[in-house]
C-alpha positions as CSV (number, residue, x, y, z in Angstrom):
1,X,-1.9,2.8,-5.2
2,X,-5.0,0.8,-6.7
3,X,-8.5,1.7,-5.7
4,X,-8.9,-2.0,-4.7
5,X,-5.6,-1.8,-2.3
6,X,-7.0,1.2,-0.9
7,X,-10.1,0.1,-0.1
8,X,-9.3,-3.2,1.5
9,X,-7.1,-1.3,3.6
10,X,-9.6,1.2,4.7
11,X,-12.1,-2.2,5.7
12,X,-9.7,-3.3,7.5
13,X,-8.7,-0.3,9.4
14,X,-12.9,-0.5,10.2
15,X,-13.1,3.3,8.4
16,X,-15.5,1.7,5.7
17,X,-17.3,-1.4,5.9
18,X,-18.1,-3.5,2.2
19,X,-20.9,-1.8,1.3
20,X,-20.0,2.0,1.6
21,X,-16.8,0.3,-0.3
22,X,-18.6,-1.0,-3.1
23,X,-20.6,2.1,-3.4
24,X,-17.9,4.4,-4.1
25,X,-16.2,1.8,-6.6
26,X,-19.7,2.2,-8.4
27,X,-19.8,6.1,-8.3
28,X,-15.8,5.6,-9.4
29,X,-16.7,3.8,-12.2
30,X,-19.0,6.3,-13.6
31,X,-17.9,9.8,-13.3
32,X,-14.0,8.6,-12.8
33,X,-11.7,10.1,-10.4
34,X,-9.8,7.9,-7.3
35,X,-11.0,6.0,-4.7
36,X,-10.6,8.9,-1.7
37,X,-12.5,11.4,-4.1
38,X,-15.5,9.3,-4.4
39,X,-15.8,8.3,-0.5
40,X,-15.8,12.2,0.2
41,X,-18.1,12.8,-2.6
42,X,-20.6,10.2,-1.0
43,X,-19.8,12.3,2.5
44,X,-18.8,8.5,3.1
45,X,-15.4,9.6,4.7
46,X,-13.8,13.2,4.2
47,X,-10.8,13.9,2.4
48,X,-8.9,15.2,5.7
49,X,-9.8,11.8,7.2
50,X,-8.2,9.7,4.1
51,X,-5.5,12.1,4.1
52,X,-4.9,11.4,8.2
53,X,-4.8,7.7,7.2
54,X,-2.4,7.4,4.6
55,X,-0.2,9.9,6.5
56,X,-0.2,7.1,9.8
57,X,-0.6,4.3,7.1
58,X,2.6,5.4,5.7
59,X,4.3,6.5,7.9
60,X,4.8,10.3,6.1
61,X,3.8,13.7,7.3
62,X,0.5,15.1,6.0
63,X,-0.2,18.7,4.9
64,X,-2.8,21.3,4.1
65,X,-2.2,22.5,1.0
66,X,-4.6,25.5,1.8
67,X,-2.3,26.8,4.4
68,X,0.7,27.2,2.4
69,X,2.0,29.7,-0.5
70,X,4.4,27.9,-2.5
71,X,7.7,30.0,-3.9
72,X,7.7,30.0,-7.8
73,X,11.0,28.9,-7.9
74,X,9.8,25.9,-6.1
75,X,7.1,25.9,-8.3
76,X,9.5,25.8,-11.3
77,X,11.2,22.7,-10.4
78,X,8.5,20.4,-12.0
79,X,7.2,20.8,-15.0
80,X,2.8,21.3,-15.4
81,X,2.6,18.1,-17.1
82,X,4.6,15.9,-14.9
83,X,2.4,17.2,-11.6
84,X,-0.6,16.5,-13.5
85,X,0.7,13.2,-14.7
86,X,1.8,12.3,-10.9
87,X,-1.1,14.1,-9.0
88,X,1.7,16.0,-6.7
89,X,3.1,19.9,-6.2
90,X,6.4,20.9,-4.9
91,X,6.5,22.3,-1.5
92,X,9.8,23.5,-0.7
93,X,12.9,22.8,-0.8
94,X,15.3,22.3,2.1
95,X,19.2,22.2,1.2
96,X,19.3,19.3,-1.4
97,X,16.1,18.2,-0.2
98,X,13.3,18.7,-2.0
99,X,9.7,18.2,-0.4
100,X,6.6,16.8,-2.9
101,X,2.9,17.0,-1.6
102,X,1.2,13.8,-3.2
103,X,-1.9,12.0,-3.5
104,X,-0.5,8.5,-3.3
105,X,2.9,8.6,-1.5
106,X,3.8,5.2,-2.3
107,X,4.0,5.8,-6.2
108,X,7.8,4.9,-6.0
109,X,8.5,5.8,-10.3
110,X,7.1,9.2,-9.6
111,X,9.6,9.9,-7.2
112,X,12.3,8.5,-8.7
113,X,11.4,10.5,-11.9
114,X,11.3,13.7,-9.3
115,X,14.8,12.7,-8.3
116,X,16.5,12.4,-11.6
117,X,14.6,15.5,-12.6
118,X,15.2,17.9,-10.5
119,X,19.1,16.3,-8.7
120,X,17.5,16.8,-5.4
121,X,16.5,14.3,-2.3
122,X,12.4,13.5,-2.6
123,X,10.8,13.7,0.4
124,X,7.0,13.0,-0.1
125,X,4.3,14.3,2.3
126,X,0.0,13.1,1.6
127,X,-2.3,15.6,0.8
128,X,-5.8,15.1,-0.4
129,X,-6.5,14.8,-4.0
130,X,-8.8,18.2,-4.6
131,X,-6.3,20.1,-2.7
132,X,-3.5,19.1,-4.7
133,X,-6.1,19.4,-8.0
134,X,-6.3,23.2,-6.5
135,X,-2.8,23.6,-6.0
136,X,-1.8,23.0,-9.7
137,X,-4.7,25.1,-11.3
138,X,-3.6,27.9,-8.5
139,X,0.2,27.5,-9.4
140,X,0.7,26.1,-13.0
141,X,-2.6,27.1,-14.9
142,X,-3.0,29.9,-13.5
143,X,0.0,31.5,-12.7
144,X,2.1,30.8,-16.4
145,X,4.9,29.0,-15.8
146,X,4.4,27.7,-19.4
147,X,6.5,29.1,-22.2
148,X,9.0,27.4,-25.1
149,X,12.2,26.8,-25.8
150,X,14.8,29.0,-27.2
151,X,16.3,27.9,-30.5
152,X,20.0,29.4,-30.1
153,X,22.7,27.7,-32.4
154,X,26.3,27.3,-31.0
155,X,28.1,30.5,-32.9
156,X,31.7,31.5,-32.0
157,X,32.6,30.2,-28.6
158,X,35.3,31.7,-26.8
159,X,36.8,30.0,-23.1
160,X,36.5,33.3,-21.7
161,X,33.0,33.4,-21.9
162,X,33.0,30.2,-18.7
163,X,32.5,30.6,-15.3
164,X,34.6,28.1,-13.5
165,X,34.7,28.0,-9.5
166,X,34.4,25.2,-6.7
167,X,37.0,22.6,-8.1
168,X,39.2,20.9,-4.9
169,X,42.7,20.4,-4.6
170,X,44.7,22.9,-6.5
171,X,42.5,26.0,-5.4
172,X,41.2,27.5,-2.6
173,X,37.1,26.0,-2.2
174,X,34.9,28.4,-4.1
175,X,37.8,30.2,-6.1
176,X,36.6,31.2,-9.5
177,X,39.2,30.1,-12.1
178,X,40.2,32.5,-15.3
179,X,41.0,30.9,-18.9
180,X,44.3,29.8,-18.3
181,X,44.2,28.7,-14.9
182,X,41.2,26.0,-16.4
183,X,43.8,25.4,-19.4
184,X,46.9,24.0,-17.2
185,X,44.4,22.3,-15.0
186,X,42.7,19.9,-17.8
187,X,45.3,20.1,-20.7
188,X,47.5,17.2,-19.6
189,X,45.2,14.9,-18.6
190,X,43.0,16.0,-22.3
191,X,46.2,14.9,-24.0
192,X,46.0,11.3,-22.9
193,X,42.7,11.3,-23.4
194,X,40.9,8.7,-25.7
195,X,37.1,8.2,-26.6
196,X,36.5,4.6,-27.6
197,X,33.9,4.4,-29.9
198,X,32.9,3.4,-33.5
199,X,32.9,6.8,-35.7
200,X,35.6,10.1,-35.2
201,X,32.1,11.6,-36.8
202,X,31.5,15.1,-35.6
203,X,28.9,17.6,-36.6
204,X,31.3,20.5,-35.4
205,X,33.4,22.0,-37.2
206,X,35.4,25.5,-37.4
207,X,36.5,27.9,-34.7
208,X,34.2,26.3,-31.9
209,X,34.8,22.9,-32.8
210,X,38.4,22.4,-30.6
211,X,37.2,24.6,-27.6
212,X,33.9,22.1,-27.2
213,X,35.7,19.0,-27.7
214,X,38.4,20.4,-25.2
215,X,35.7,21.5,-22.8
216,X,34.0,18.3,-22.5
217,X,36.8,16.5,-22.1
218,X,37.6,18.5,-19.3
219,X,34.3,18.3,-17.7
220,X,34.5,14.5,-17.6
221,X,38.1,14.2,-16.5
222,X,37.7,16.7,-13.7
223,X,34.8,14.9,-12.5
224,X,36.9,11.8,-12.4
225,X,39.7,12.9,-10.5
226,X,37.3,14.4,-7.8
227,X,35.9,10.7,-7.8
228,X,32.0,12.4,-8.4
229,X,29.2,10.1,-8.4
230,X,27.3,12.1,-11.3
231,X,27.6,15.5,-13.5
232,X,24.5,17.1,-14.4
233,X,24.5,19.6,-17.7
234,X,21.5,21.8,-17.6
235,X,20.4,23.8,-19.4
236,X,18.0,27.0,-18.3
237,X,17.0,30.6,-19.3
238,X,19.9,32.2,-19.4
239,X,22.3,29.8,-18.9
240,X,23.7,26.6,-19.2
241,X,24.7,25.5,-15.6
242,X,27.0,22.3,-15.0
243,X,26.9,20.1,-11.5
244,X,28.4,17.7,-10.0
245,X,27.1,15.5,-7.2
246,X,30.1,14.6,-4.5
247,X,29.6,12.3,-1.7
248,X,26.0,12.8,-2.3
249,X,25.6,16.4,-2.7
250,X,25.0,18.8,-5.7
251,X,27.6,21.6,-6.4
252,X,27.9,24.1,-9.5
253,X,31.2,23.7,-10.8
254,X,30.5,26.4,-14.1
255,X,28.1,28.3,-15.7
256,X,28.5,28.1,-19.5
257,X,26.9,30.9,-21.8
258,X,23.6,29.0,-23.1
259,X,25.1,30.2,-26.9
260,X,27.1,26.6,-26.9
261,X,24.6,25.1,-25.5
262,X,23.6,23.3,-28.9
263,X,27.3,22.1,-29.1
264,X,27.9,21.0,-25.9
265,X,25.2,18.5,-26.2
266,X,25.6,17.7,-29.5
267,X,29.5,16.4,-28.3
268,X,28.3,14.7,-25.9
269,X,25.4,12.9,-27.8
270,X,28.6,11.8,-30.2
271,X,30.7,10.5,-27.3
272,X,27.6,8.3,-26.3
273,X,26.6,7.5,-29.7
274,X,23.2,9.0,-29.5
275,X,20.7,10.5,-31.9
276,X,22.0,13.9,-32.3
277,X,18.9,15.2,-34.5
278,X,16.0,13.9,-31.9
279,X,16.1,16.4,-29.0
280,X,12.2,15.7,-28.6
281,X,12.3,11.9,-26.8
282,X,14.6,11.1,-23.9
283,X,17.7,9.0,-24.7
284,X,20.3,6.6,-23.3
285,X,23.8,5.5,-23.8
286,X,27.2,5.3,-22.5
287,X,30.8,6.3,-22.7
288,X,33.9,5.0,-22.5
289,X,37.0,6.6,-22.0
290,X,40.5,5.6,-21.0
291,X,43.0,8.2,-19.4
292,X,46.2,7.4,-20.2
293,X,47.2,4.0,-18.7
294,X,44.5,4.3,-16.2
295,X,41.6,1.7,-16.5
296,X,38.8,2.8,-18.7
297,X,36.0,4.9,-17.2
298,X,32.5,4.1,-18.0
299,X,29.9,7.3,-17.7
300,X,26.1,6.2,-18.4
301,X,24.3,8.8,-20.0
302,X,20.8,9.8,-19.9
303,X,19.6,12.6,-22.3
304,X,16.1,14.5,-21.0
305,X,14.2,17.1,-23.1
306,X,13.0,19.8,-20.5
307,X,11.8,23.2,-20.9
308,X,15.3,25.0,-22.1
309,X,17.2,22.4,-23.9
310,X,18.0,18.7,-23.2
311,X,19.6,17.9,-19.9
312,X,22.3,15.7,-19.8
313,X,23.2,13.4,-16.5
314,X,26.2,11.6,-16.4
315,X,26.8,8.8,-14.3
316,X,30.5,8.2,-13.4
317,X,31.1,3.6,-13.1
318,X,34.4,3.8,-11.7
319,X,35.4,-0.5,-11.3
320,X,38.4,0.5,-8.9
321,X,36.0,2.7,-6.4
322,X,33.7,-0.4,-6.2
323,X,33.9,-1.6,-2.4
324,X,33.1,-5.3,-2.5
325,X,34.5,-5.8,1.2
326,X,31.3,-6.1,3.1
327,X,33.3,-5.3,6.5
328,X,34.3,-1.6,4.7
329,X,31.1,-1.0,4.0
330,X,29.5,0.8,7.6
331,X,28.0,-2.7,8.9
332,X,27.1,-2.9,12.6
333,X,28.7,-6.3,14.4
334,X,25.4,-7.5,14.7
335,X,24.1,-6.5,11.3
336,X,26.9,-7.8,9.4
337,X,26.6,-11.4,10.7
338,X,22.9,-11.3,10.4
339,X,23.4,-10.2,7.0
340,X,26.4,-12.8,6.2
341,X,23.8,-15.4,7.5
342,X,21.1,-14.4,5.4
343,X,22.7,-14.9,2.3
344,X,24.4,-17.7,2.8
345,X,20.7,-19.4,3.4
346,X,20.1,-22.1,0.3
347,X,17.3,-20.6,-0.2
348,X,14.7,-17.3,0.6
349,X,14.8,-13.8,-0.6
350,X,16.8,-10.8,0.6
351,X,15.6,-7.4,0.4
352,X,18.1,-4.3,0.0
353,X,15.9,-1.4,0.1
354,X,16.9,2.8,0.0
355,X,16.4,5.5,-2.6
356,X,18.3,6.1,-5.5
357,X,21.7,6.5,-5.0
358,X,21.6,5.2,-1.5
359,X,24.5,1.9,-2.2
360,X,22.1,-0.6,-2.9
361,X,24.4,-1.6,-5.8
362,X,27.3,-2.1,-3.9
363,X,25.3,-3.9,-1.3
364,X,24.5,-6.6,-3.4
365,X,27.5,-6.4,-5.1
366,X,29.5,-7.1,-2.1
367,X,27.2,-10.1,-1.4
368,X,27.5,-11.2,-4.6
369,X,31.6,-11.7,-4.2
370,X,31.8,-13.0,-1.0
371,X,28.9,-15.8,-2.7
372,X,30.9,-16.0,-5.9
373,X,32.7,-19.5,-5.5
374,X,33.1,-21.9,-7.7
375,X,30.3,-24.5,-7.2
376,X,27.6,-22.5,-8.0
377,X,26.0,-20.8,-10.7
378,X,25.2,-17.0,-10.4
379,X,22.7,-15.3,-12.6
380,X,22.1,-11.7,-12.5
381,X,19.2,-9.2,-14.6
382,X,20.0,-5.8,-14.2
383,X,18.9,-2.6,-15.5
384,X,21.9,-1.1,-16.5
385,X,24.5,-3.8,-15.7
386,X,27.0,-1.1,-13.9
387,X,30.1,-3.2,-13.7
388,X,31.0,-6.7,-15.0
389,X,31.7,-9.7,-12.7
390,X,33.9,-12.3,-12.9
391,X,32.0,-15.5,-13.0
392,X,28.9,-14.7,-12.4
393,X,26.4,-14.4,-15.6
394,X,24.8,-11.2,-16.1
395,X,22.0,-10.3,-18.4
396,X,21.1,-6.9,-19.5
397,X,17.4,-6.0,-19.5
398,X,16.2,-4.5,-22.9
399,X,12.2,-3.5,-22.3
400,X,11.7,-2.3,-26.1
401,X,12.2,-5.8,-27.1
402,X,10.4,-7.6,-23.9
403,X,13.4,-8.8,-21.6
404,X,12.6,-7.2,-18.6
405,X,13.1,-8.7,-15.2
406,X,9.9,-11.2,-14.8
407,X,10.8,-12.3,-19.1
408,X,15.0,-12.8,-17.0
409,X,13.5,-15.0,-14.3
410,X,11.6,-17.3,-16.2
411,X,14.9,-18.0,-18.4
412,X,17.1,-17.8,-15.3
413,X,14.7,-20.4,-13.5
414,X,15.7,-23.1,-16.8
415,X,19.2,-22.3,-16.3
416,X,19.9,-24.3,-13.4
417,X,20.4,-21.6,-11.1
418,X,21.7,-21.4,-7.2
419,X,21.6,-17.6,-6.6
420,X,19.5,-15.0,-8.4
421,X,19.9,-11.1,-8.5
422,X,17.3,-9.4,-10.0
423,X,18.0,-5.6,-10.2
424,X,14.8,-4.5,-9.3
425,X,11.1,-5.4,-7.8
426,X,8.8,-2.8,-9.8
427,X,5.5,-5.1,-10.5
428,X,3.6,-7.6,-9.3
429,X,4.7,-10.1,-11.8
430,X,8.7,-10.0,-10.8
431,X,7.8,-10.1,-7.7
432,X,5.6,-13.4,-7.7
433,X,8.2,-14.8,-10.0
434,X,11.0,-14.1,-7.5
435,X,9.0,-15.1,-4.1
436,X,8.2,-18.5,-5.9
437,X,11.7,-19.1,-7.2
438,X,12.8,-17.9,-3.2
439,X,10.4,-21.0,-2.4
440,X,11.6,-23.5,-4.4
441,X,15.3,-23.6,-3.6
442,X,17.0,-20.4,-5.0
443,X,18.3,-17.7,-3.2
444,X,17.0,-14.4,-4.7
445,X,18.7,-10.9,-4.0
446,X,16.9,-8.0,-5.0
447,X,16.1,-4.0,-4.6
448,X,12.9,-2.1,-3.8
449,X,12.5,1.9,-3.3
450,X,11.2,2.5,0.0
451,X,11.9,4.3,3.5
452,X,12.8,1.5,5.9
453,X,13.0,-1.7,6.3
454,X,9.6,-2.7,8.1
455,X,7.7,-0.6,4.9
456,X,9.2,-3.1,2.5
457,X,6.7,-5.8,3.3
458,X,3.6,-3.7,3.3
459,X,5.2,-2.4,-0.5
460,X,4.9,-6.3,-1.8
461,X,1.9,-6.7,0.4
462,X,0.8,-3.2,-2.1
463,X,1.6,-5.0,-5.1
464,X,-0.4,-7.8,-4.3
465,X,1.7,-10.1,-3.4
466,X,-0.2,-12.6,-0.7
467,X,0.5,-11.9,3.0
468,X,1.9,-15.9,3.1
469,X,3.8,-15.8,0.4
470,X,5.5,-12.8,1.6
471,X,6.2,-14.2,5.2
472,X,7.2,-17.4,3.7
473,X,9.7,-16.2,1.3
474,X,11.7,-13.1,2.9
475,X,14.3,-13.7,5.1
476,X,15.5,-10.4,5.6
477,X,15.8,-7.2,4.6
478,X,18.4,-4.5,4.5
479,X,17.3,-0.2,4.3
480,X,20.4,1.7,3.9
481,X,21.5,5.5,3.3
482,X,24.8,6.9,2.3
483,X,25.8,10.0,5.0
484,X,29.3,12.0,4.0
485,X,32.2,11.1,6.4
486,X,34.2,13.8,8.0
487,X,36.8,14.8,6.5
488,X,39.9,13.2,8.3
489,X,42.4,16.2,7.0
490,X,40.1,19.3,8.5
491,X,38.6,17.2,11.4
492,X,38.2,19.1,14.8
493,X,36.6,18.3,18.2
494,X,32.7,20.2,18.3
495,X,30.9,21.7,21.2
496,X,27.5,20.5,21.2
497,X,24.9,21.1,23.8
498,X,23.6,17.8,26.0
499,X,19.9,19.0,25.2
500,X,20.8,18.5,20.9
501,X,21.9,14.8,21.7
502,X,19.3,13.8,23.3
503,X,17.2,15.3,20.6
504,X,18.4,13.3,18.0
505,X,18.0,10.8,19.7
506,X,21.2,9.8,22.5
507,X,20.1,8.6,25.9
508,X,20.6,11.5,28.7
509,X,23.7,9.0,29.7
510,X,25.2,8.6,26.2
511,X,24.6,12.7,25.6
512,X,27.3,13.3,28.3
513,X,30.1,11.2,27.1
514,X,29.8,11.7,23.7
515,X,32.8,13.6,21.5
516,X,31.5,15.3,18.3
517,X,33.6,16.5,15.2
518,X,33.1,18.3,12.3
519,X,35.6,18.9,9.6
520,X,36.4,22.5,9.1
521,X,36.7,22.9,5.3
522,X,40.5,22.4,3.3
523,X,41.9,21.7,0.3
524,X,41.6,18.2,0.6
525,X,37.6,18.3,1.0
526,X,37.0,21.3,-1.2
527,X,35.8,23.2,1.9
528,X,33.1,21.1,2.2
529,X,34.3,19.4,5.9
530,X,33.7,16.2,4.3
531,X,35.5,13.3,2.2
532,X,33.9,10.2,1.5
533,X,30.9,8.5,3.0
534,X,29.7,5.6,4.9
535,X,26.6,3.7,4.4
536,X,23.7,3.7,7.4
537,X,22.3,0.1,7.3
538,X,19.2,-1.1,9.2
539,X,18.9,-5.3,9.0
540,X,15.7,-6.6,9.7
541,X,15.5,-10.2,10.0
542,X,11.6,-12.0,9.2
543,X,11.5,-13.8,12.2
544,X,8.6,-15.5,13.7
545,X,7.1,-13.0,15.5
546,X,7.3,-10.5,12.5
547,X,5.9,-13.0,10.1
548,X,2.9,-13.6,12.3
549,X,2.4,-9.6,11.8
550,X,2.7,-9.5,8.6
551,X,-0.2,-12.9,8.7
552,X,-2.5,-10.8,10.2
553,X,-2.1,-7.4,8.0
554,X,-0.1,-5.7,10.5
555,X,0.6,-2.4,9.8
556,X,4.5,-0.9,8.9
557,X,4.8,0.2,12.5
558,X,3.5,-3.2,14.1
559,X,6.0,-4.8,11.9
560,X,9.0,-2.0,12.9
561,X,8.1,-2.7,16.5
562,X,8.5,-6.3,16.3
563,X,11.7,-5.5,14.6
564,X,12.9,-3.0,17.0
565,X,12.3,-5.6,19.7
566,X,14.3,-7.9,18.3
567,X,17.0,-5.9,18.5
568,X,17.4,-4.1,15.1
569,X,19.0,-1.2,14.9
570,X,16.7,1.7,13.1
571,X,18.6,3.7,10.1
572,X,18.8,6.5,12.9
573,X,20.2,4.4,15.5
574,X,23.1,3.1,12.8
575,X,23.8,7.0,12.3
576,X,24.0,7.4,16.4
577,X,26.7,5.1,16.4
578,X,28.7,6.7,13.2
579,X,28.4,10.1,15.6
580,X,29.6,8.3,18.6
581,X,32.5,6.8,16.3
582,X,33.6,10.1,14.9
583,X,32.7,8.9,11.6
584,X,29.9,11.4,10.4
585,X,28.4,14.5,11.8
586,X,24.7,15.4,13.6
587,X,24.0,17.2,10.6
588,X,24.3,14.5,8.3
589,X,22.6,11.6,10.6
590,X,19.6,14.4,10.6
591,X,20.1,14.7,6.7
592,X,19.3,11.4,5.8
593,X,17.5,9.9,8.2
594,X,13.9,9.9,9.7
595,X,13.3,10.4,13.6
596,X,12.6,6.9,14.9
């Protein structure tokens, strides 16, 4: 957040007035340091009072970092340079949530850079600058979790040295495989297995060559068949650990010894046609496979040097999961048609809004088809273009050579356009370019990173984008998560006390005829109780009453409670009625939601 943002919003809160403000700017621009640092210095306003602001501001939990003795392991998560870098310390972690302590809560690419990281859920809580300054000396400088990275070349590899378990379907969940067992599983489909690319160049040769280029291939067509969203090849100490995320959630799948480690991302560097001598600089490219007669299978790859090696994340782009049936989808009654009458508005923007991972994609995707007719003219930038439409133009961004999304919608806007997609609002400048194009008869369909809907207009408001633009452009916006479906094959009636409904939220009259399930764990699910997943959507319509909020600098929970009395339904209250419909469990409504 900019000093300047900061400030205005502490005038206007009546915390400062314009001169204490201008004061600290001055004592800023000297001896450096933020905004909140400077107002304590000038005993102005304390830290703990800044700290209480943001946290109300924001509508995330604060925290004394003085009170609390952080795990190492936590500690370990993040690397010293990227807490410095972001000014935030991990807390702890929760399941596959992982909780960051941060100066500015609102720095969206720090989180998302957490995420990818680290594989977990980011969920940030505000602490005051020093104390997180403290907090990295105590844990990183002084406690040496440096050290460097172990050169090991890939020698003789043998199958027997890999520790398979966890794979659905033909096992027991959580059986460990032998050898052979992994053998018949992945040796048919390896057979019709067929890398497209340019060069059969390989750098490995001998003994290990066969096994690597066997276990890869097995990696990425077991992965497939359990329909993952993502596999995650890390490398650590000891160990080289492989993941993959299903229906949201991380799972180890095998531990490989770390002596192949070289190999294994070396093959996979080749598959992707990446720079297999530069392990220094992160890297991207992608893969395409076919299996069999199958449709190909596109897996984008992002290569991340970290303290042990290079981590590899795979992201599986499956065309024939894509959902572009907006009914499907997890849409209220209500929601849907507000949606359905949102985009098809000549002109305005709409807003689709969640974290990483959260269905955003699909979302607009789904928009896209049912907007995809004939008579008009469809232009997309995205940033990677994850699947290719029919009929509608779609431009890949490419920020080395300066086509990023604002350098898209100036072209788009000479292209004669009716509906714009632009994959992502990250600066002021897209977003001025979008909310003017939204104003001059063009409807724009984009993505932020934020918690709900209502914070979505104080995130442009953050970038700077004026409060009337901002109410005269948006027509609506859409916050959505993705919670795992019970499975339907294992799913059995739950007990669960009146008291925990009405805790998460049921009326006292809803908590008594309400029928809960949870799935049991089978073959089907891999023991997990769950198959599949539904998305949570909360649909905000800018109405009049919430753009004369938004006029007057109303906070996110002025504008959430002009929302909520117009009827929206919260992210919570969408996950209420997935529990009352047997769709999802209490567990995962709690999981990926905030208390409303």
């Amino acid at each position: 957040m900019s000093a300047a943002r900061l400030g205005e919003m502490l005038v206007r809160a009546k915390l400062i007035d314009e001169e204490q403000l201008k004061l600290a700017l001055e004592e800023q621009g000297k001896s450096g340091g933020r905004l909140g640092y400077n107002l304590a210095k000038l005993e102005i306003l304390s830290e703990a009072e800044i700290v209480a602001f943001l946290s109300k501001q924001y509508g995330v939990p604060s925290i004394n970092l003085a009170e609390f003795d952080i795990d190492p392991n936590i500690i370990k998560l993040i690397p010293a340079k990227t807490a410095k870098k972001y000014q935030l310390i991990p807390v702890s972690r929760t399941g596959g949530t992982l909780t960051l302590a941060m100066a500015d809560p609102t720095n969206v690419f720090a989180l998302d850079d957490i995420k990818f990281m680290t594989g977990y859920n980011v969920e940030p809580v505000v602490a005051s600058e020093t104390a997180i300054e403290d907090a990295i000396m105590k844990y990183y400088e002084s406690g040496g979790f440096g050290g460097g990275r172990a050169d090991i070349d890939a020698t003789d590899f043998n199958l027997d040295d890999v520790d398979i378990g966890g794979f659905e379907g033909e096992m027991e969940a959580g059986a460990i495989l032998d050898v052979e067992e992994f053998d018949n599983l992945v040796q048919g489909a390896v057979d019709d297995v067929e890398v497209v690319e340019d060069s059969d160049e390989d750098i490995l040769s001998g003994e290990v060559e066969a096994p690597i280029i066997k276990l890869v291939n097995g990696i990425l067509i077991r992965a497939y068949k359990m329909k993952v969203s993502d596999i995650h090849i890390e490398p650590y100490e000891r160990i080289m650990r492989i993941r993959y995320r299903l229906d949201g959630v991380c799972k180890t799948m095998m531990n490989l010894p770390l002596k192949i480690r070289n190999a294994v991302i070396s093959r996979v560097k080749i598959m992707s046609k990446l720079d297999i001598a530069e392990r220094r600089l992160p890297q991207d490219g992608r893969i395409k496979m076919k299996l069999g007669r199958r449709a190909e299978v596109d897996f984008r790859v992002s290569v991340l040097p970290t303290l042990f090696g290079e981590k590899i994340v795979l992201r599986l782009l499956d065309k024939s999961n894509l959902q572009l049936d907006m009914t499907k989808l997890g849409f209220e009654e209500q929601a849907l048609a507000n949606f359905k009458e949102a985009i098809h508005k000549p002109f305005g923007m709409v807003l689709v809004t969640g974290p990483t991972g959260s269905g955003k994609t699909t979302t607009l995707y789904s928009a896209l088809a049912e907007l995809n007719k004939d008579d008009v003219n469809i232009m997309t930038a995205e940033d990677p273009v994850e699947f290719n439409l029919m009929g509608i133009n779609q431009v890949q961004m490419h920020d080395e050579i300066g086509l990023n999304f604002a350098a898209a919608l100036r072209s788009f806007l000479r292209q004669d356009p009716d509906i714009i997609l632009v994959g992502e609002i990250r600066d002021y400048e897209t977003a001025e370019i979008g909310i003017k194009a939204a104003l001059t008869g063009h409807l724009v369909l984009s993505t932020l990173h934020t918690n709900d809907a209502p914070s979505t207009i104080n995130r442009l408001l953050n970038m700077g984008v004026e409060p009337f633009l901002v109410a005269s452009a948006v027509i609506l916006v859409v916050a959505q998560r993705l919670a795992r479906r019970v499975c339907e094959g294992c799913k059995k009636v739950l007990e669960v006390p009146e008291k925990a409904l009405i805790d998460v939220g049921f009326s006292p009259e809803e908590a008594g005829n309400i029928v809960c399930y949870k799935g049991e764990g089978c073959n089907a699910c891999g023991g997990t109780g769950y198959k599949g997943r539904v998305a949570l959507y909360e649909v905000m319509t800018v109405n009049d009453e919430i753009k004369e909020v938004i006029l007057q600098g109303g906070t996110t929970f002025e504008i959430k409670e002009a929302a909520v009395r117009a009827e929206m339904n919260t992210l919570r209250m969408s996950g209420l009625n997935k529990i009352k419909e047997g769709v999802t469990t209490i567990e995962e409504v709690l999981r990926v939601t905030f208390g409303d």
